[in-house]
VEXDO-466265 format. One record per residue (C-alpha): residue in three letters; y, x, z. Coordinates in steps of 0.1 Angstrom, whole numbers, plus 5000, padded with zeros to 4 digits. Example, Ala and Ser with C-alpha at 12.3 -4.5 7.8 and 13.67 -1.06 7.14 Angstrom:
res; c2; c1; c3
ala; 4955; 5123; 5078
ser; 4989; 5137; 5071
//
This chain:
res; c2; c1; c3
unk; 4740; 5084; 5031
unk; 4752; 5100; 5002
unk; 4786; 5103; 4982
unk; 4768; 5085; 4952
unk; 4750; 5052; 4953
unk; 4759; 5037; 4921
unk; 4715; 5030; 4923
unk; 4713; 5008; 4949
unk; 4707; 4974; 4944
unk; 4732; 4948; 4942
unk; 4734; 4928; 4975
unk; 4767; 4910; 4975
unk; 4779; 4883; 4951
unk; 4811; 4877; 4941
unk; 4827; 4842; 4936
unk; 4859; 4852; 4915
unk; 4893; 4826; 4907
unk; 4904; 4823; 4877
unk; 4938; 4850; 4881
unk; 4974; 4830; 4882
unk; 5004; 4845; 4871
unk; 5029; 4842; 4900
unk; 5059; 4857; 4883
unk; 5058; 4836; 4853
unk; 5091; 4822; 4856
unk; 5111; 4857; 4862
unk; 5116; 4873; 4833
unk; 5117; 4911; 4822
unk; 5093; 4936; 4843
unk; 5073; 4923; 4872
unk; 5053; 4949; 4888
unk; 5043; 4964; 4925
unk; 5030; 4940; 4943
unk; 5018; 4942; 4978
unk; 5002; 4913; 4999
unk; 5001; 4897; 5036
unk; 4981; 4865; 5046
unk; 4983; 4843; 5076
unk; 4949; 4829; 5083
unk; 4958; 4805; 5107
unk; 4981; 4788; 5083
unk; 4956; 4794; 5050
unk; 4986; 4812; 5036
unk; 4995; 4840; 5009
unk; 5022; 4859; 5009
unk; 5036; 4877; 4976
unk; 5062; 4904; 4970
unk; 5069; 4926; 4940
unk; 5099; 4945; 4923
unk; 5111; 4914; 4897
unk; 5132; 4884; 4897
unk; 5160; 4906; 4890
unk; 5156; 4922; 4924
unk; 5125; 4915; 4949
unk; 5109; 4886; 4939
unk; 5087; 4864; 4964
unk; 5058; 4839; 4961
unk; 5040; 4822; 4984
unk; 5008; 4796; 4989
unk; 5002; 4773; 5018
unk; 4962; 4769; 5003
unk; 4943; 4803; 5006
unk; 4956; 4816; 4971
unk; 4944; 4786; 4952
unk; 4982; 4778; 4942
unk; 5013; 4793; 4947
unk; 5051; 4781; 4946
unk; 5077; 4792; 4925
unk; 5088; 4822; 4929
unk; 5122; 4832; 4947
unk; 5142; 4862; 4943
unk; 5150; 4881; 4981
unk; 5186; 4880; 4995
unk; 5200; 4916; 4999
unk; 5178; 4927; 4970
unk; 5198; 4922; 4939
unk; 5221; 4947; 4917
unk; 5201; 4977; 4938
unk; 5189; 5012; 4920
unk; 5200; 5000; 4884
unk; 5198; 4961; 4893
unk; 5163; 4964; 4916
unk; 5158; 4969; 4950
unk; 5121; 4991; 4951
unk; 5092; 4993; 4972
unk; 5083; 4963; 4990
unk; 5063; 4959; 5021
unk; 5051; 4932; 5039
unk; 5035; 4915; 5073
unk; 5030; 4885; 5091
unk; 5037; 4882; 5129
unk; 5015; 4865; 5153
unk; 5040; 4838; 5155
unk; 5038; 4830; 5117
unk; 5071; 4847; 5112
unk; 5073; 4869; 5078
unk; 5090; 4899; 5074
unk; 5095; 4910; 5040
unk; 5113; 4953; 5037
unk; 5123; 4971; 5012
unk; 5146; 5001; 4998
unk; 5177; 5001; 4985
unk; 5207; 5022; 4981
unk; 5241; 5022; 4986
unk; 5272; 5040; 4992
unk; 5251; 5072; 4992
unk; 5228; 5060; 5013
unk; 5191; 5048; 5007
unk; 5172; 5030; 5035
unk; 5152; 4998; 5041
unk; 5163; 4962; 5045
unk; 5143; 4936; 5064
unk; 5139; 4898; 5057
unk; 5129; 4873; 5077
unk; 5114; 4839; 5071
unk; 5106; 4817; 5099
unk; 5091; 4786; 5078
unk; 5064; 4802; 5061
unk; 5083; 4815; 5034
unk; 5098; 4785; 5024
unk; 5133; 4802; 5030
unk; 5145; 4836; 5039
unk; 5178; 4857; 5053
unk; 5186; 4890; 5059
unk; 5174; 4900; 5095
unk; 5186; 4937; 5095
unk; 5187; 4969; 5076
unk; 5182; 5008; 5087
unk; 5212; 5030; 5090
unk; 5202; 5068; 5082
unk; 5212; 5090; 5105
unk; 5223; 5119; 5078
unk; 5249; 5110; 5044
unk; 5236; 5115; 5010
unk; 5200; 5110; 5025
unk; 5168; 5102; 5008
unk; 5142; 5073; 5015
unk; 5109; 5056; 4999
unk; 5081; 5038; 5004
unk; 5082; 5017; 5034
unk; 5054; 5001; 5050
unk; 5058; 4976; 5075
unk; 5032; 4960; 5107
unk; 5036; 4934; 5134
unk; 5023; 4943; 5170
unk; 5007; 4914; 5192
unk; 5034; 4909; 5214
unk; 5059; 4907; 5181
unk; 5071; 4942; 5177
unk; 5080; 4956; 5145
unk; 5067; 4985; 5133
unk; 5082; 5001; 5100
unk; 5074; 5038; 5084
unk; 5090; 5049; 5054
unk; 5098; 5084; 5033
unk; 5129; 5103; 5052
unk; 5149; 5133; 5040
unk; 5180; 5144; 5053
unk; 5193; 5154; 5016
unk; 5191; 5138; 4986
unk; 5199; 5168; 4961
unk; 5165; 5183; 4974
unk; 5144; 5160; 4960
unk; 5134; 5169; 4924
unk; 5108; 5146; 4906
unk; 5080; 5146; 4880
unk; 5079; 5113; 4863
unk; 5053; 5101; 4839
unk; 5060; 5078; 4804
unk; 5038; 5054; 4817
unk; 5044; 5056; 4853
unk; 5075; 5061; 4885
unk; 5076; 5091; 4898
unk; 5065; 5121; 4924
unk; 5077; 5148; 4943
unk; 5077; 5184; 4929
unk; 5108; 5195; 4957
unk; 5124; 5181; 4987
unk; 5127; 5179; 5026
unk; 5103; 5148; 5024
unk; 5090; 5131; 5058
unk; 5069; 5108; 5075
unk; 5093; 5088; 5104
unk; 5087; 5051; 5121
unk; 5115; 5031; 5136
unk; 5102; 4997; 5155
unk; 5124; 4968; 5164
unk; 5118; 4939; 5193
unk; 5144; 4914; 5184
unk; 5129; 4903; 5145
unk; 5142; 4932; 5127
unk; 5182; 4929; 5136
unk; 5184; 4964; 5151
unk; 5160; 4994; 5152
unk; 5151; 5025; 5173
unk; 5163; 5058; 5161
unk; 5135; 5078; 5138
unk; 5105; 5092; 5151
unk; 5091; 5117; 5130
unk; 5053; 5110; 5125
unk; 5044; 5143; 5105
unk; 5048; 5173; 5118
unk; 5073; 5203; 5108
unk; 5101; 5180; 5102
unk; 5125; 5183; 5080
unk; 5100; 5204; 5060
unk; 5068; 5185; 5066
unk; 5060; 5176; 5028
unk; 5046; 5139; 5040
unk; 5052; 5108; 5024
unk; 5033; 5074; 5022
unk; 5024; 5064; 5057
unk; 5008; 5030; 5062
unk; 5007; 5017; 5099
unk; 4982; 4997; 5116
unk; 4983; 4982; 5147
unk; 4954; 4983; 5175
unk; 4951; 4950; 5198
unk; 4963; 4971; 5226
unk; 4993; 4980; 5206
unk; 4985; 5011; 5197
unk; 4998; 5026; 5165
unk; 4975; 5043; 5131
unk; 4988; 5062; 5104
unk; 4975; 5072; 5075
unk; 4999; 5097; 5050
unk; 4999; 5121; 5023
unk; 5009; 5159; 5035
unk; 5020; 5182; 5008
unk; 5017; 5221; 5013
unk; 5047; 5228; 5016
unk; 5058; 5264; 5001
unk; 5094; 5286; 4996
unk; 5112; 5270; 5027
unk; 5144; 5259; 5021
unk; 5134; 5250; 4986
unk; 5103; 5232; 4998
unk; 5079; 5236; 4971
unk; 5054; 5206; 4971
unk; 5023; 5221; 4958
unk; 4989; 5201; 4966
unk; 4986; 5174; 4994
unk; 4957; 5164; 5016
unk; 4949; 5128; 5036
unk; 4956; 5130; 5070
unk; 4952; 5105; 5101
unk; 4978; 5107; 5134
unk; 4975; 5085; 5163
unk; 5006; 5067; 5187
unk; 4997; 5050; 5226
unk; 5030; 5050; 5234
unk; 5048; 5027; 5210
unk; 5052; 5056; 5183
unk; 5073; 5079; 5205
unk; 5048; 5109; 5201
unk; 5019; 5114; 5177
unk; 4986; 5126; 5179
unk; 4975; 5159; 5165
unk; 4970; 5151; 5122
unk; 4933; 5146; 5113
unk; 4923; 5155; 5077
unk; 4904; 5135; 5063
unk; 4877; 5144; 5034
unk; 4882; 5177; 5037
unk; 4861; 5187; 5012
unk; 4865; 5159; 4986
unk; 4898; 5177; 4972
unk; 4934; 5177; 4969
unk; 4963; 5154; 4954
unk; 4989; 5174; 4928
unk; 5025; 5167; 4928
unk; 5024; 5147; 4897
unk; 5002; 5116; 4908
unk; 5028; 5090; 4908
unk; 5013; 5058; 4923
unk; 5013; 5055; 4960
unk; 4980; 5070; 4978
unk; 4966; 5061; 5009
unk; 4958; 5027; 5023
unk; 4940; 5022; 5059
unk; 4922; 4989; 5075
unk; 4910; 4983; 5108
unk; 4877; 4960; 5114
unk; 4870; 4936; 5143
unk; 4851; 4962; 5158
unk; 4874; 4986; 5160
unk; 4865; 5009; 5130
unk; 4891; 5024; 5107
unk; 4889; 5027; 5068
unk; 4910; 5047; 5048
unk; 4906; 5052; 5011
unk; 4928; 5080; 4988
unk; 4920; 5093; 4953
unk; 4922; 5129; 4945
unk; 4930; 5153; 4914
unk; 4911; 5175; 4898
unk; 4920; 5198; 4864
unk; 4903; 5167; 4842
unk; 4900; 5143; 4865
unk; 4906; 5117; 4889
unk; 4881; 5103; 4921
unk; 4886; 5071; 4943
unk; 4871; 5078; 4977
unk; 4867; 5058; 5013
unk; 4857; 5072; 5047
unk; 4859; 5060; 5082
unk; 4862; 5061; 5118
unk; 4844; 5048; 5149
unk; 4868; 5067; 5176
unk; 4902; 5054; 5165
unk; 4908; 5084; 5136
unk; 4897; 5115; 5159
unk; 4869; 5122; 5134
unk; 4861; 5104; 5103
unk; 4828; 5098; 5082
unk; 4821; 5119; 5051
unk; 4840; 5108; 5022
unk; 4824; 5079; 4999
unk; 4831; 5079; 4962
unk; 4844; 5044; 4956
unk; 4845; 5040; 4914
unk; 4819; 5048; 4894
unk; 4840; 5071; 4869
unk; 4865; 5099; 4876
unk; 4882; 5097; 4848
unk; 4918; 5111; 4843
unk; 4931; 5081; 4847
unk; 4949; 5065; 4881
unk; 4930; 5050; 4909
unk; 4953; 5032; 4929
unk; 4932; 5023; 4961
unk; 4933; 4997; 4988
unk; 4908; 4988; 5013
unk; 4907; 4957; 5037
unk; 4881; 4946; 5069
unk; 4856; 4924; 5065
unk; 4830; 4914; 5088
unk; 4819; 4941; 5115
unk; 4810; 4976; 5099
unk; 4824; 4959; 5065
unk; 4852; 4968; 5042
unk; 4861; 4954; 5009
unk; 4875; 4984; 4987
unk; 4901; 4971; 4956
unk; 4913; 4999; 4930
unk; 4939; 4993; 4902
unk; 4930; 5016; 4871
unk; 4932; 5024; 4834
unk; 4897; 5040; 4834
unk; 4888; 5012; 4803
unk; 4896; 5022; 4772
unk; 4909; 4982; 4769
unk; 4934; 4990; 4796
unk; 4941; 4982; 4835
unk; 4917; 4961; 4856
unk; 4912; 4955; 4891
unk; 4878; 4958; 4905
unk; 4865; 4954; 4940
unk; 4832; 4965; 4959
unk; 4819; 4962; 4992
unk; 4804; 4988; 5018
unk; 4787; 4991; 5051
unk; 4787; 5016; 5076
unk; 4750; 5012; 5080
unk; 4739; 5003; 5050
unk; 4766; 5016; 5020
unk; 4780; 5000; 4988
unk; 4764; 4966; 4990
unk; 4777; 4961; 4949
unk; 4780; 4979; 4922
unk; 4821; 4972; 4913
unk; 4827; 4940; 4899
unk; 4860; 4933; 4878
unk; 4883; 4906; 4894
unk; 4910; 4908; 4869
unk; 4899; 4888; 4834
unk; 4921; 4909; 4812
unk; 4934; 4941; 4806
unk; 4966; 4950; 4807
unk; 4987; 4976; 4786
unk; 4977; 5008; 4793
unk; 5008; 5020; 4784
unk; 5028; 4999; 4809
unk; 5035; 5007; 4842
unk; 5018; 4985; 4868
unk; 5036; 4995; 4900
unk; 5024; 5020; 4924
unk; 5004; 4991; 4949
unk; 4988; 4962; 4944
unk; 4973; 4935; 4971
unk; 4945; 4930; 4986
unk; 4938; 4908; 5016
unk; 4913; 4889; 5040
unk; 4919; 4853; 5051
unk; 4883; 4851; 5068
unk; 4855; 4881; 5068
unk; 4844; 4865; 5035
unk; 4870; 4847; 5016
unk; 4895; 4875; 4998
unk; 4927; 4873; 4979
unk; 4939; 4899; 4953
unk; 4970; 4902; 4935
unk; 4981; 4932; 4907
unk; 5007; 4939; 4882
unk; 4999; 4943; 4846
unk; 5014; 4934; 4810
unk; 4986; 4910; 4793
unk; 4994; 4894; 4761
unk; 5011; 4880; 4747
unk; 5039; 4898; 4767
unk; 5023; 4926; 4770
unk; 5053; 4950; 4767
unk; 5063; 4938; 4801
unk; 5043; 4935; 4836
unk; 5033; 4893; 4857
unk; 5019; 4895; 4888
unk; 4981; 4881; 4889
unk; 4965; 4866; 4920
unk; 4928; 4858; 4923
unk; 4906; 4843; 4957
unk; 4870; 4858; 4960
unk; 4846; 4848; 4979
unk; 4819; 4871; 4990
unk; 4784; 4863; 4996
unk; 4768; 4892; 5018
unk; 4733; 4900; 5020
//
C-alpha cells in the first residue's frame, strides 16, 4: 500500500442529502460543531458555539429533520457572552451529555449537561472545579463507558498568565507558550461530581499536550489520541513543533500507557495551526483510526493511520486529501463496517471557499473513493468555521455530517449544515 492512491478506481458511491441549516433561527455567528448519534433511537445530536451561548439541535429521524434549536443552560454571558468548545456523547442508556468551557471568577473549566429525554430538555448535571486559581482550560472531549461512566479530557494548566497565543484573522487561536496538559476526570453518578485530574501526557505541568479525544473499548478500557508540543526554555515553556501521539488506560484512566507516535515520518504540527487536530475511531473489530494534518513551510497534509493491537503500533500514515495546500484540514474519522473507516475533512483548499468532503478506506484494500464533496456550497473563506465539525455513523453504511460555514446570502456570519450519506461499498 502506498501513501498515494488518488489512481485507484472508484468503488464506493455516495448517496448525499441535500445540507439543512440547523442554526437558522439563532442569529449572529454559529460555528464549531461537533456530533453524537444514538442508533437505537435513529437520533442526531447537535452542538455548536451560537444561540448566544451553546446552541443545541436535535433529530429523532437519522438526520433527515431536525428541531429547533435550543440554547444550553449554564452557557450564556460566558468568554464575552459564549461558552466555547463543545463536546458531546450518548450513554448506553440514551442519556445525553452535552460539556463545555467556560470561565468564571478566574477560573476556566468544563460544565456538563444532561438530558434524559433525548434532548428534548436539558439541566445542568455538574461542573469541574480546578484544583489551582487563575488556571487555564480548553478543549474538552467527552465518552460514555458501557456500564455508564463518564469520561471527560480537556486542556489543563495550572496558570493562566503562561499561556500566550498566536491567533489568525480568519481563525481562533494556538499555543506559542504555556504549562499546557493533557488530564481526564470521570464521573459515575451522570456528571454531578468528578474524580480529581489524572494527567494523561506525561511531564506534567510542562508536557506541551493539548487536544485529547477519548474512546472507549467494550471492556472499558480507555484511548487517547493528543497533540504533544516540544516543549523548550522550561519555565517559559516554549511550544515549538508537536507530533500525534497515542496512550492507553485498563484501569479506568488512573495510569497511562507509554505515548505512541504516530506517523512518525509524515511530519510535524507548528504552533500557529489553530483548528483542533486529532480525531480517533474505533471499528467493530477492534481496530483504531486516527487521522491529524501536518505543516510544512508551504503547505498543509491530511493523513489517517491505524491500529490492529489497541494503539501499541500503528499502520504507515495515509494521505487523506488529494491536495496539500496551505490551507486547513480539519480531520475527523468515524468506523464503518469491519476494516472500514469513513474519513470527513473541513477545508478552504477551493479557491470558492470551505467544503466538506468525505472518502472511504480499507485496511486491506485502501481508499475505496476518490473524495466526494458533501457540502453543496462554499462558505467564506474568510470566516471562521470553528475548529470541529461532525461526523457520525448511525449503521456501518448510513452517515451523518454536520459543519460550520458562512454561505450566502449571510455569508459574513457562520449556520451549521447537516447532511445524511449513505454509502454503497463495493
Amino acid at each position: 500500500m502506498t501513501n498515494d492512491q488518488f489512481g485507484s478506481p472508484a468503488t464506493a458511491t455516495y448517496t448525499i442529502g441535500t445540507p439543512a441549516n440547523l442554526s437558522a433561527p439563532c442569529a449572529g455567528q454559529n460555528a464549531e460543531t461537533i456530533q453524537a448519534v444514538d442508533p437505537a433511537a435513529n437520533a442526531v445530536y447537535d452542538a455548536w458555539i451560537g444561540c448566544r451561548g451553546i446552541g443545541f439541535a436535535g433529530s429523532a429521524d437519522g438526520g433527515a429533520t431536525f428541531g429547533a434549536p435550543v440554547t444550553l443552560p449554564g452557557s450564556v454571558g460566558q468568554k464575552g457572552g459564549r461558552s466555547w468548545d463543545p463536546a458531546i456523547t450518548v450513554a448506553p442508556d440514551g442519556t445525553v451529555y452535552v460539556a463545555f468551557m467556560v470561565a468564571r471568577s478566574g477560573l476556566t473549566y468544563p460544565v456538563v449537561d444532561v438530558s434524559t429525554d433525548h434532548g428534548a430538555t436539558f439541566r445542568t448535571a455538574g461542573a469541574i472545579t480546578p484544583p489551582d486559581a487563575s488556571n487555564w482550560g480548553d478543549r474538552d472531549f467527552i465518552a460514555a463507558g458501557p456500564d455508564g461512566t463518564l469520561y471527560l479530557t480537556w486542556d489543563y494548566g495550572p496558570s493562566a498568565a503562561a499561556v500566550t497565543f498566536v491567533c489568525s484573522p480568519s481563525g481562533s487561536c494556538a499555543f506559542a507558550t504555556g504549562d499546557v496538559n493533557a488530564v481526564l476526570q470521570k464521573s459515575t453518578d451522570g456528571g454531578r461530581t468528578w474524580s480529581p485530574m489524572t494527567h494523561i501526557s506525561p511531564g506534567y505541568p510542562n508536557s506541551g499536550a493539548d487536544s485529547a479525544p477519548v474512546v472507549v473499548e467494550p471492556d472499558g478500557s480507555l484511548d487517547v489520541l493528543y497533540q504533544g508540543y516540544v516543549v523548550t526554555d522550561i519555565p517559559t515553556d516554549d511550544l515549538t513543533v508537536a507530533h500525534t501521539y497515542a496512550t492507553r488506560s485498563t484501569d479506568g484512566g488512573a495510569s497511562w500507557s507509554p505515548p505512541v507516535r504516530i506517523g512518525a515520518d509524515a511530519g510535524t504540527m507548528n504552533n500557529s495551526e489553530w483548528w483542533i487536530d486529532g480525531s480517533e475511531a474505533l471499528g467493530p473489530d477492534g481496530t483504531l483510526y486516527a487521522t491529524w494534518d501536518t505543516q510544512g513551510p508551504d503547505s498543509d497534509t491530511g493523513w489517517l493511520a491505524y491500529s490492529r493491537d489497541h494503539g501499541s503500533t500503528w499502520s504507515a500514515p495515509v494521505r487523506v486529501p488529494a491536495d496539500t495546500l496551505d490551507v486547513p484540514h480539519i480531520m475527523q474519522v468515524v468506523a464503518g463496517p469491519p476494516g472500514t473507516a469513513y474519513v470527513g475533512w473541513l477545508s478552504s483548499s477551493d479557491p470558492r471557499g470551505y467544503a466538506q468532503y468525505l472518502r472511504t478506506f480499507s485496511t486491506t484494500r485502501g481508499w475505496l473513493s476518490a473524495p466526494v464533496q458533501v457540502s453543496r456550497d462554499f462558505g467564506t473563506g474568510t470566516v471562521w468555521p470553528g475548529d470541529t465539525f461532525g461526523l457520525s455513523a448511525l449503521s456501518p453504511t448510513r452517515l451523518v455530517l454536520a459543519w460550520g460555514s458562512a454561505v450566502a446570502p449571510t455569508a459574513s456570519t457562520d449556520s451549521i449544515w447537516a447532511a445524511t450519506v449513505r454509502v454503497a461499498l463495493p
